[in-house]
C-alpha positions, -999 to 999 in steps of 0.1 A, spaced: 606 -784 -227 575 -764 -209 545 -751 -230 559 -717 -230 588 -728 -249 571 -739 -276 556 -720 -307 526 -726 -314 494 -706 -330 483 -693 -365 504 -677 -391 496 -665 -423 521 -659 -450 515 -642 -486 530 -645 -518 535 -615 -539 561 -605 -565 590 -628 -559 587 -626 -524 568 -650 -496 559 -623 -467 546 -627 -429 515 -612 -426 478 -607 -405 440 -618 -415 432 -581 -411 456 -566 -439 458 -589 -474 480 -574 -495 466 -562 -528 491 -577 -552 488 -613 -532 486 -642 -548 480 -666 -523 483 -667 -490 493 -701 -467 477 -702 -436 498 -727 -409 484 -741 -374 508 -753 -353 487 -771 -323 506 -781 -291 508 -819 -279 519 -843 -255 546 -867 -274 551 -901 -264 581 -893 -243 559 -868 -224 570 -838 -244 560 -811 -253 556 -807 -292 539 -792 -321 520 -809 -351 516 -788 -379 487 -779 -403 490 -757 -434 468 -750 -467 472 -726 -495 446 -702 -508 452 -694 -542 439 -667 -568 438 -681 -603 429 -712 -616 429 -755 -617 444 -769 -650 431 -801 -653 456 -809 -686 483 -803 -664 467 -812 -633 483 -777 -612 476 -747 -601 480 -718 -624 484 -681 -610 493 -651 -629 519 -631 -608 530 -592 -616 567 -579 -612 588 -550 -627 596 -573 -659 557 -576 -665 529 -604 -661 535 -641 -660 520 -676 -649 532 -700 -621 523 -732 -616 520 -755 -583 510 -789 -575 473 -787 -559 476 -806 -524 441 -815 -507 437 -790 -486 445 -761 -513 414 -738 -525 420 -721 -561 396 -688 -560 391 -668 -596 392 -636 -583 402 -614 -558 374 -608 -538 369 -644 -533 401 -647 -521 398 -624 -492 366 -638 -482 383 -669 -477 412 -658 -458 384 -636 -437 361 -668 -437 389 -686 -424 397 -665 -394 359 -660 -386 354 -699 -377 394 -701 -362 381 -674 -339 346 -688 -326 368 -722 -323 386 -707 -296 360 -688 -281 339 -723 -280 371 -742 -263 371 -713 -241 338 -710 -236 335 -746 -227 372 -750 -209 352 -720 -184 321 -743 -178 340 -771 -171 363 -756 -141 334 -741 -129 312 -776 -123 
């Protein structure tokens, strides 16, 4: 399998109504509820394969309830307001409000971004030593 064959990248993925949506850093839909951000990061296997190792975390509007130790979000639909509940994993952040939410998700893509500058910048320096 050659590089080009294999997907790799960032995705981001929102959660709104009943639905779980593809989606972009530069347009968060209003009526998300979290959005799951997943790196998938090439590799070398031991074979000498190509592959893909896979990293993921949730942002979440709502908040931690420590009596039932989840997540609790408050999702709209046509039948009206109600509250979900998820297991909190290490790498979740639980925001209280909406505007904290998108400044994680932009926060997020902000230091994704200079991390591939920096490899770039630095993968440039090297081949020209």
């Amino acid at each position: 399998m050659s590089l080009n064959n294999v997907d790799y990248g960032i995705k981001v993925f929102y959660a709104l109504n009943n639905s779980i949506i593809p989606g972009n850093f530069e347009s968060i839909p209003s009526d998300a509820f979290y959005a799951r951000i997943v790196q998938r990061l090439p590799f070398i296997n031991i074979n000498g394969y190509f592959d893909v190792c896979e990293v993921s975390f949730t942002i979440f509007i709502g908040k931690y309830n420590s009596d039932l130790k989840k997540i609790e979000v408050i999702s709209v639909n046509d039948e009206g307001e109600y509250s979900l509940y998820f297991n909190k994993d290490n790498n979740d952040i639980v925001c209280d409000s909406r505007e904290s939410f998108v400044e994680q998700i932009l926060r997020f893509k902000f230091n994704y971004d200079n991390l591939q500058e920096q490899i770039y910048t630095s993968k440039k320096l090297e081949l020209s030593i």
